[in-house]
BADOKOL-43329 format. One line per field, with one value per atom (N, C-alpha, C): z, x, y; residue in three letters; chain; atom name. Coordinates in nm, 4 decimals, m for minus. Each point is the difference from the previous one (the first is absolute). Example, Ala and Ser with C-alpha at 12.3 -4.5 7.8 and 13.67 -1.06 7.14 Angstrom:
BADOKOL-43329
w	0.7800  0.0000  0.0000  m0.0720  0.0060  0.0730 $
u	1.3190  m0.0890  0.0900  m0.0350  0.0820  m0.0770 $
v	m0.5690  0.1190  0.1200  0.1050  0.1190  0.1090 $
residu	ALA  ALA  ALA  SER  SER  SER $
chaine	A  A  A  A  A  A $
atome	N  CA  C  N  CA  C $
***
This chain:
BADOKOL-43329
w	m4.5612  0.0801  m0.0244  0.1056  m0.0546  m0.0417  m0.1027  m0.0647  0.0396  0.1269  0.0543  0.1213  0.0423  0.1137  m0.0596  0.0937  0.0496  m0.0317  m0.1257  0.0271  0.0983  0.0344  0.0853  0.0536  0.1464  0.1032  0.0617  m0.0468  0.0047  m0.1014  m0.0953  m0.1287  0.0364  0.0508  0.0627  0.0740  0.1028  0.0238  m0.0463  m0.1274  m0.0460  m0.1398  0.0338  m0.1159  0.0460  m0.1112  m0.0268  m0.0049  m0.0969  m0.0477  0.0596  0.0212  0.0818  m0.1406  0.0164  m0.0452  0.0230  m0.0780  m0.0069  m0.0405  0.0830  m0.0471  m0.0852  m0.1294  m0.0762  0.0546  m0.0097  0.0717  m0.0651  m0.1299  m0.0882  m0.1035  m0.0318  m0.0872  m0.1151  m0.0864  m0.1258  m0.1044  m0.1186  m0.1115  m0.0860  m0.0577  m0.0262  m0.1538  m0.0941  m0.1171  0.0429  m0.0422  m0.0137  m0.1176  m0.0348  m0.0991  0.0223  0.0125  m0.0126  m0.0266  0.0288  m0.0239  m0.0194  m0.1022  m0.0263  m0.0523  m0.0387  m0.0278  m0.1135  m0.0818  m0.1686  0.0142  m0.0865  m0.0064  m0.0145  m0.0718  m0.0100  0.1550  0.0743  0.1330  0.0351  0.0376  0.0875  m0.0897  0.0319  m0.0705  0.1098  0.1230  0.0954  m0.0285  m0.1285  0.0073  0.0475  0.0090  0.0429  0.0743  0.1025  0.0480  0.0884  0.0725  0.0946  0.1279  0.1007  0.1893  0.0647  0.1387  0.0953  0.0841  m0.0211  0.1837  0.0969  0.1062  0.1392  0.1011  0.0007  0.0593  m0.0842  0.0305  m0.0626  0.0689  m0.0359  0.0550  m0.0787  0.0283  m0.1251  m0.1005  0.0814  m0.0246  m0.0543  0.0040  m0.0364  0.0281  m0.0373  0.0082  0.0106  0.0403  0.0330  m0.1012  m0.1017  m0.1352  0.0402  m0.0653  0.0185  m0.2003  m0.0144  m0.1822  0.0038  m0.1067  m0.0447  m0.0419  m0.0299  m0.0756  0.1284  m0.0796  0.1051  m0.0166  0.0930  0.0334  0.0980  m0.0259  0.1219  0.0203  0.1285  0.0109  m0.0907  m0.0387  m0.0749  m0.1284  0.0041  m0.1394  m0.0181  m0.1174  0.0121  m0.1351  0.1020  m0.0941  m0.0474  m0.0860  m0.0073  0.0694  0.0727  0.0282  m0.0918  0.0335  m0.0399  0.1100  0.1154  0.1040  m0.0083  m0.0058  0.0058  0.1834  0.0263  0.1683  m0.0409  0.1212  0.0119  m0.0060  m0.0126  m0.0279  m0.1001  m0.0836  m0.0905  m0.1352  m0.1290  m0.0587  m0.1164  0.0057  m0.0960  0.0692  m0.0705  0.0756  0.0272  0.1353  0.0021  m0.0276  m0.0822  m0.0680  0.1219  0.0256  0.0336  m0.0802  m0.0597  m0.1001  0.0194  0.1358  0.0759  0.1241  0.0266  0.0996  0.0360  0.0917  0.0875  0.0428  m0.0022  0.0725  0.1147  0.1155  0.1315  0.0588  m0.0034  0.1202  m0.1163  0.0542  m0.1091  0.0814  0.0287  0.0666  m0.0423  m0.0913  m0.1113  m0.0523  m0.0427  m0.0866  0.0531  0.0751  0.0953  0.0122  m0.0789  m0.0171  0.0600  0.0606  0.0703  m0.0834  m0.0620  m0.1088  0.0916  m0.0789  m0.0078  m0.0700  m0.0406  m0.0834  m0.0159  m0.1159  m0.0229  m0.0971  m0.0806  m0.1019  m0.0567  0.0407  0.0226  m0.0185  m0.0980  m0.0247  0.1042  0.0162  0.1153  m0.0271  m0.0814  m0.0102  0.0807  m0.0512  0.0747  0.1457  0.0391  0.1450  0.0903  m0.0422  0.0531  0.0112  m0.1210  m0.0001  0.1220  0.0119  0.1264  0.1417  m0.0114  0.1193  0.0747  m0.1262  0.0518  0.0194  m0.0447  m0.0054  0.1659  0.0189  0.1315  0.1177  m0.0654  0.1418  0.0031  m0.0855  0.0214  0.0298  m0.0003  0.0451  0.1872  0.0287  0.1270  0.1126  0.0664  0.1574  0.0719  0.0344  0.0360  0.0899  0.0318  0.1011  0.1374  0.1036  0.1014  0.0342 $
u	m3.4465  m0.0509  0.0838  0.0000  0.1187  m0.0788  0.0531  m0.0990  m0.0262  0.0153  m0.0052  m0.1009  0.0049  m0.1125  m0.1669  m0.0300  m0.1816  m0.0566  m0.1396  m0.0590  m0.1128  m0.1001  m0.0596  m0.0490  0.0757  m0.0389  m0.1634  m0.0902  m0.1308  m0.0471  0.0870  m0.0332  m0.0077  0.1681  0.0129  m0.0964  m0.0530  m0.0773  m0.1349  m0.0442  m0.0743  0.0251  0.1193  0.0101  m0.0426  m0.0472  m0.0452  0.0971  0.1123  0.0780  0.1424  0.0900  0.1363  0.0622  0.0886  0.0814  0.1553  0.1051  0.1131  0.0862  0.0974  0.1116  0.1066  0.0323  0.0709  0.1143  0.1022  0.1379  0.0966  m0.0401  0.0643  m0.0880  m0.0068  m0.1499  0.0065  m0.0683  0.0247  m0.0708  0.0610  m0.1238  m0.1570  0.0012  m0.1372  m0.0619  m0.0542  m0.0106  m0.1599  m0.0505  m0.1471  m0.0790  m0.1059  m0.0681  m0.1683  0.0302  m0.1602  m0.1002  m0.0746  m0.1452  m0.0764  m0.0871  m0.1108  0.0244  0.1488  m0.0372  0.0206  m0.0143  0.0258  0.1474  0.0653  0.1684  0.0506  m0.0998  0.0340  m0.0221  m0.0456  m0.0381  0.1391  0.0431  0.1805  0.0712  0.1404  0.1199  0.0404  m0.0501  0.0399  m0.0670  m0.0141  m0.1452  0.0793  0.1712  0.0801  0.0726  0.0344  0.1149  0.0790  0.1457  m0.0072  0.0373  m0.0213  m0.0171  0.0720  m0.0174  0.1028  m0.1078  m0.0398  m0.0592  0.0882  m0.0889  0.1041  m0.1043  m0.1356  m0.0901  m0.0941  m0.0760  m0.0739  m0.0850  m0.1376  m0.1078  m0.0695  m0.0704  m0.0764  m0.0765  m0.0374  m0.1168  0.0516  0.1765  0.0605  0.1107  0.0244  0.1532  0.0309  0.1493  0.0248  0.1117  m0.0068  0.0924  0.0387  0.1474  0.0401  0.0123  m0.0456  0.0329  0.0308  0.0319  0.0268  m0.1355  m0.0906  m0.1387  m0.0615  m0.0910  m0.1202  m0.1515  m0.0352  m0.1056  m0.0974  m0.1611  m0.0358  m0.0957  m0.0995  m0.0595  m0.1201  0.0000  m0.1306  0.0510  0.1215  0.0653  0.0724  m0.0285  m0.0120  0.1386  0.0886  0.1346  m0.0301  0.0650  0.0313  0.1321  0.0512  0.0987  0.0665  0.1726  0.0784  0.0618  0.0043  0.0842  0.0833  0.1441  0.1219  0.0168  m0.0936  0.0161  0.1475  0.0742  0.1322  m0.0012  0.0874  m0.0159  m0.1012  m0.0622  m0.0695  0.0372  m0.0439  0.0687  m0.0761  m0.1117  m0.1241  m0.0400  m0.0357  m0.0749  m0.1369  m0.0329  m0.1235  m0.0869  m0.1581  m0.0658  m0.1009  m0.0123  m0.1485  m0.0355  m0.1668  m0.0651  m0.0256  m0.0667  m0.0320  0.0338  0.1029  m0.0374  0.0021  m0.0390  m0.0771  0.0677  0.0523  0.1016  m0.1331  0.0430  m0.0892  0.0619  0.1434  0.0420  0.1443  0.0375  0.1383  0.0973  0.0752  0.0758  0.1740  0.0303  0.1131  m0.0413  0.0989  0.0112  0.0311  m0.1439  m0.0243  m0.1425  m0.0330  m0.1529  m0.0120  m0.1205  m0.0686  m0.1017  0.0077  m0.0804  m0.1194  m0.0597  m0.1069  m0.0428  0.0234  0.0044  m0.1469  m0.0768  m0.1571  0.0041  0.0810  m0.0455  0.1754  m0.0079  0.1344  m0.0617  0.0837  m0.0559  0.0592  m0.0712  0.0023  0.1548  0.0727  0.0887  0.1051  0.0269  0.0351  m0.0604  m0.1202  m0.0498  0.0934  0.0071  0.0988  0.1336  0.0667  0.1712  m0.0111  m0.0608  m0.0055  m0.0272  m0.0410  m0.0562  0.0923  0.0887  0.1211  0.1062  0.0416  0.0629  m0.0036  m0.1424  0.0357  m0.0388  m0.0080  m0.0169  0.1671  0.0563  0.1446  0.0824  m0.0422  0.0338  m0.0397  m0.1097  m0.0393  0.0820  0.0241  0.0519  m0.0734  0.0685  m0.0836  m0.0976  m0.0949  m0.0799  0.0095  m0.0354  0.0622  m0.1341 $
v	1.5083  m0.1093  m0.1238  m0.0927  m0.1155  m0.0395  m0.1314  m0.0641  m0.1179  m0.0251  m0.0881  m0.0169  0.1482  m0.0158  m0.0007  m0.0609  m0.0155  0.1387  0.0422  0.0934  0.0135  m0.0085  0.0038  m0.1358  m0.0124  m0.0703  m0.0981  0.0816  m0.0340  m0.0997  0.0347  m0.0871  m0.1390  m0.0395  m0.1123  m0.1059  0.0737  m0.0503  m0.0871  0.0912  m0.0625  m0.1142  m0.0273  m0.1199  m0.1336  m0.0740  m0.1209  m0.1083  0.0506  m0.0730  0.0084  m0.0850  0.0281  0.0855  0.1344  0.0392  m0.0429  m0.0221  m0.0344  0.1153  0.0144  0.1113  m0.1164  0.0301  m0.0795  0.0225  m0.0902  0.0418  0.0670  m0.0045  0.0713  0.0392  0.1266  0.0920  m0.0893  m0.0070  m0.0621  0.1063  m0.0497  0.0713  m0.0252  0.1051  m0.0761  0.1549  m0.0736  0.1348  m0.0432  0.1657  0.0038  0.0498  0.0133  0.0456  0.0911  0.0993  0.1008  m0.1120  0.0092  m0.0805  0.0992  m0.0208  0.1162  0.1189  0.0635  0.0875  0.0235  0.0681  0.0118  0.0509  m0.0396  0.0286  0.1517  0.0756  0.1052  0.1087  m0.0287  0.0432  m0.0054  m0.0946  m0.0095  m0.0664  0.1424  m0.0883  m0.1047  m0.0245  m0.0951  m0.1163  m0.0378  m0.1018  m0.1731  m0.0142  m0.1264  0.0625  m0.0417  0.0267  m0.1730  0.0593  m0.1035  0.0711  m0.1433  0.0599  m0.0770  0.0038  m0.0693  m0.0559  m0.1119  m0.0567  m0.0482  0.0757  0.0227  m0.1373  0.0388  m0.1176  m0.0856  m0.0579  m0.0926  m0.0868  m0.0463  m0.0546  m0.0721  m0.0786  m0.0923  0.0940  0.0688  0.1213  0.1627  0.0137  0.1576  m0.0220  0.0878  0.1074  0.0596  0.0914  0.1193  0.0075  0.0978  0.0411  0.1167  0.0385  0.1071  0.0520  0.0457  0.0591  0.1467  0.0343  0.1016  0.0715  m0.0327  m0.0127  0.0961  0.0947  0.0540  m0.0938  m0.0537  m0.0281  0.0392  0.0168  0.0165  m0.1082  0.0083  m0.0973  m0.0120  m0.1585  m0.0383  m0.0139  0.0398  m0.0351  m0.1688  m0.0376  m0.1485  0.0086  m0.1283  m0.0716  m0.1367  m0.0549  m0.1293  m0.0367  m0.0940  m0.0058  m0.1549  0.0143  m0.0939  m0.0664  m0.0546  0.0057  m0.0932  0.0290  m0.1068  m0.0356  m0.0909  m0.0483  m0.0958  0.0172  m0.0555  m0.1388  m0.0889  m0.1256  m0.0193  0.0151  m0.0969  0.0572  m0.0756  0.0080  0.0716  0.0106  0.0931  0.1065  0.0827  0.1721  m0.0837  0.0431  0.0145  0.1493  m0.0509  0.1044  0.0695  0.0833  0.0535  0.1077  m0.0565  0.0768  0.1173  0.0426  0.1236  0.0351  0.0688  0.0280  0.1298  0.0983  0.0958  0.0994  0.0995  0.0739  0.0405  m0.0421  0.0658  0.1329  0.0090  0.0939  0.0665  0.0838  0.0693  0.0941  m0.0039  0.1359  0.0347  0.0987  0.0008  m0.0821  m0.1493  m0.0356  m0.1516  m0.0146  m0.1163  m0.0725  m0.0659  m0.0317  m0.1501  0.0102  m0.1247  m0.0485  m0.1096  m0.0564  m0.1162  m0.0232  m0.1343  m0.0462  m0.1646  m0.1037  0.0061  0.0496  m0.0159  m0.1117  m0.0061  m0.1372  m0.0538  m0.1522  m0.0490  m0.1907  m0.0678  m0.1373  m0.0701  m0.1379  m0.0883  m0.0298  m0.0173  m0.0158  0.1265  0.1311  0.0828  0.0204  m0.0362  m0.0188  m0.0974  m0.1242  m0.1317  0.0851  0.0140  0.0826  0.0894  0.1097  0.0447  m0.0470  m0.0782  m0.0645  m0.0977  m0.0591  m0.0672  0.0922  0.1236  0.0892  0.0264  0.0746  0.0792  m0.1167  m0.1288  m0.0945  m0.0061  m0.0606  m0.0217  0.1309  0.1356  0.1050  0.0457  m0.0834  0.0433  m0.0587  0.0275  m0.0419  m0.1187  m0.1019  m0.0949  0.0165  m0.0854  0.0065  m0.0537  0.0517  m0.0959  m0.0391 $
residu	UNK  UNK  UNK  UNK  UNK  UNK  UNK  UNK  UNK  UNK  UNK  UNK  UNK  UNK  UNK  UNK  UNK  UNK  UNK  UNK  UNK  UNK  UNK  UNK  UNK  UNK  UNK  UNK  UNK  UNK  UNK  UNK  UNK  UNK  UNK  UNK  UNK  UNK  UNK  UNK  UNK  UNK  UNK  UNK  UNK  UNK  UNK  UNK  UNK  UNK  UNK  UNK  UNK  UNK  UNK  UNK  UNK  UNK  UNK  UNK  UNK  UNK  UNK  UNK  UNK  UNK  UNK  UNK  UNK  UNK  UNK  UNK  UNK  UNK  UNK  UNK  UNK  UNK  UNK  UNK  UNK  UNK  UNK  UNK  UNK  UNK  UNK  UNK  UNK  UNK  UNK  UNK  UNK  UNK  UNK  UNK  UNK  UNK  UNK  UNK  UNK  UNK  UNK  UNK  UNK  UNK  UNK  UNK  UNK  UNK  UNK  UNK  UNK  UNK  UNK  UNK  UNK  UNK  UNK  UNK  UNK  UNK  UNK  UNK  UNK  UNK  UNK  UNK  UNK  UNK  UNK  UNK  UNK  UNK  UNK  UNK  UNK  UNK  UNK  UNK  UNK  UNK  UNK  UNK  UNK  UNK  UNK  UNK  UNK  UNK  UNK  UNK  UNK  UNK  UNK  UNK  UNK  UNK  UNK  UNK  UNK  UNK  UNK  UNK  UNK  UNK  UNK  UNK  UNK  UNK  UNK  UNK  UNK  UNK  UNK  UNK  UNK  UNK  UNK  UNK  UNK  UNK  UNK  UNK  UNK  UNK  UNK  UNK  UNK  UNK  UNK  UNK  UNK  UNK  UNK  UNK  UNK  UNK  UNK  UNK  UNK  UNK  UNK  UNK  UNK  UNK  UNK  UNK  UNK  UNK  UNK  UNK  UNK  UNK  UNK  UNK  UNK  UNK  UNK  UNK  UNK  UNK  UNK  UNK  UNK  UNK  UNK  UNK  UNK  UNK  UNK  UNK  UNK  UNK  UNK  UNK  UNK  UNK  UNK  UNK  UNK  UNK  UNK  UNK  UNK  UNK  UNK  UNK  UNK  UNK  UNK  UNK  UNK  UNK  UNK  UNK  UNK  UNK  UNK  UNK  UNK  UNK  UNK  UNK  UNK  UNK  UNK  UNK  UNK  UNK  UNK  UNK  UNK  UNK  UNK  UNK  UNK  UNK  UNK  UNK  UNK  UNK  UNK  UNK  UNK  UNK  UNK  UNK  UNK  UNK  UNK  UNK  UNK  UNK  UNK  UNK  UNK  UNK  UNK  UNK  UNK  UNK  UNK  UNK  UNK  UNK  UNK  UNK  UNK  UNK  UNK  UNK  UNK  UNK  UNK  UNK  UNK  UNK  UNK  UNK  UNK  UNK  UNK  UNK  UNK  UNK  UNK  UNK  UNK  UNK  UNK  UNK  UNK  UNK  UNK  UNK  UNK  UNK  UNK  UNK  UNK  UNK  UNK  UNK  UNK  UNK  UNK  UNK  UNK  UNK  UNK  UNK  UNK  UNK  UNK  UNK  UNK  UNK  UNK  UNK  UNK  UNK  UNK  UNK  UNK  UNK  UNK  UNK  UNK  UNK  UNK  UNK  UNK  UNK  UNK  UNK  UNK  UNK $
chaine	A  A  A  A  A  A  A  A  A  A  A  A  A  A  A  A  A  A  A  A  A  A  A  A  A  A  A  A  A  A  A  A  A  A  A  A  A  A  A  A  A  A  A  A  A  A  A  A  A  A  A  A  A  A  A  A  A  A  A  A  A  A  A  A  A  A  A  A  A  A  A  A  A  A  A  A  A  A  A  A  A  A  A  A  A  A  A  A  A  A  A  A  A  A  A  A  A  A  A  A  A  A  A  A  A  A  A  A  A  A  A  A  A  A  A  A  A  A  A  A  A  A  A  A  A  A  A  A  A  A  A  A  A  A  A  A  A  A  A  A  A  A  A  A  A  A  A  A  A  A  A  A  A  A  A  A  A  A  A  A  A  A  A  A  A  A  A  A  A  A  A  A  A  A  A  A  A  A  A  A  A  A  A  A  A  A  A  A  A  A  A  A  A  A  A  A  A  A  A  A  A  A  A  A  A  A  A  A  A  A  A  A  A  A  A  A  A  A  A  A  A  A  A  A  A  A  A  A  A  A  A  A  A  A  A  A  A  A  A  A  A  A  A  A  A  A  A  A  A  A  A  A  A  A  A  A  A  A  A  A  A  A  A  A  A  A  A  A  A  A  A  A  A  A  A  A  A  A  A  A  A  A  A  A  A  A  A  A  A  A  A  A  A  A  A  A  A  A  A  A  A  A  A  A  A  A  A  A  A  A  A  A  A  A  A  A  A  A  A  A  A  A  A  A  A  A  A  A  A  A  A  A  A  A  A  A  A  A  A  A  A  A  A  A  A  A  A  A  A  A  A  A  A  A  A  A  A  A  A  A  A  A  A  A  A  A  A  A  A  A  A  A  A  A  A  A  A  A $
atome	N  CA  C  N  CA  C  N  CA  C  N  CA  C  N  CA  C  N  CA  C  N  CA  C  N  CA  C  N  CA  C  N  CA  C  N  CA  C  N  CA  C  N  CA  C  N  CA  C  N  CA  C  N  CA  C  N  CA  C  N  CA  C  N  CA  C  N  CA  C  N  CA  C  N  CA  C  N  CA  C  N  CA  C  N  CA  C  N  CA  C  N  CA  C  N  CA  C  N  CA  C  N  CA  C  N  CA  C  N  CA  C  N  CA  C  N  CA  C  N  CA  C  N  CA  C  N  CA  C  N  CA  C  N  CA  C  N  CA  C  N  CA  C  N  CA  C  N  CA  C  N  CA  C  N  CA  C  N  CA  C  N  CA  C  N  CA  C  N  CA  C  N  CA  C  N  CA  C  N  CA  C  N  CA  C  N  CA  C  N  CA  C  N  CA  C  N  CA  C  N  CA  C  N  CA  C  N  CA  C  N  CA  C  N  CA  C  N  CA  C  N  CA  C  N  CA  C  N  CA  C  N  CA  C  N  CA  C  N  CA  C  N  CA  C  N  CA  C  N  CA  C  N  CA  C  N  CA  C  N  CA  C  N  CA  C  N  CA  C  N  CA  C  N  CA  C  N  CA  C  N  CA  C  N  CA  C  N  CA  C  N  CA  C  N  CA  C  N  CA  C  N  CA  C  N  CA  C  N  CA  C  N  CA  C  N  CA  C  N  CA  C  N  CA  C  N  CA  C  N  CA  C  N  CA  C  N  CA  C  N  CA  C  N  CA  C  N  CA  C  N  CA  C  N  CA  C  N  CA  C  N  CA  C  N  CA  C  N  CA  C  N  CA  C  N  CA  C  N  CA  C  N  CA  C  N  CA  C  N  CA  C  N  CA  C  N  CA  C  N  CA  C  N  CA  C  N  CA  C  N  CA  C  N  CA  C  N  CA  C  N  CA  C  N  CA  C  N  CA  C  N  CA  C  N  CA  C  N  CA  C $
***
């Protein structure tokens, strides 16, 4: 699958939040939440975000995940100069080695970073 295309179409529709295709993927390391260490040798890894939303992401890792399985993320958004943290977030959707996340617990601080992120990422308005 490229790793670039749209998994399901319907999804789209029902978003809340504007999604942003980054113009260039960036990185980002994660961390298992919840599970005891001895369960996965995958318990860190790192990923590639390709999109981004106040509210998720679309990672590409090496890592198997399925849904309901919860990361911490690190995200190096372009231009700034600190990682932003999110505490939890959600794997909703997965296909290879392509997961659609959701930001469940993320500080007001990492809320703002994104928010200026994918406003200054969006296409103007006419």
């Amino acid at each position: 699958m490229n790793p670039i295309a749209r998994p399901n179409t319907k999804v789209q529709h029902a978003r809340r939040y504007q999604r942003v295709r980054v113009p260039a993927p960036f990185p980002c390391s994660y961390a298992r939440v919840g599970l005891k260490k001895w369960l996965t040798p995958e318990r860190k890894g790192l990923g590639i975000v390709y999109d981004v939303s106040e509210k998720g992401a679309r990672l590409m890792s090496e890592a198997t995940f399925g849904p309901g399985d919860q990361v911490a993320l690190s995200l190096s958004l372009p231009n700034q100069a600190a990682s932003t943290f999110v505490d939890v977030a959600i794997v909703r959707w997965g296909q290879d080695h392509t997961f659609g996340l959701e930001f469940a617990t993320l500080s007001q601080v990492a809320a703002m970073r994104l928010r200026k992120f994918v406003d200054r990422q969006s296409p103007p308005k006419a």
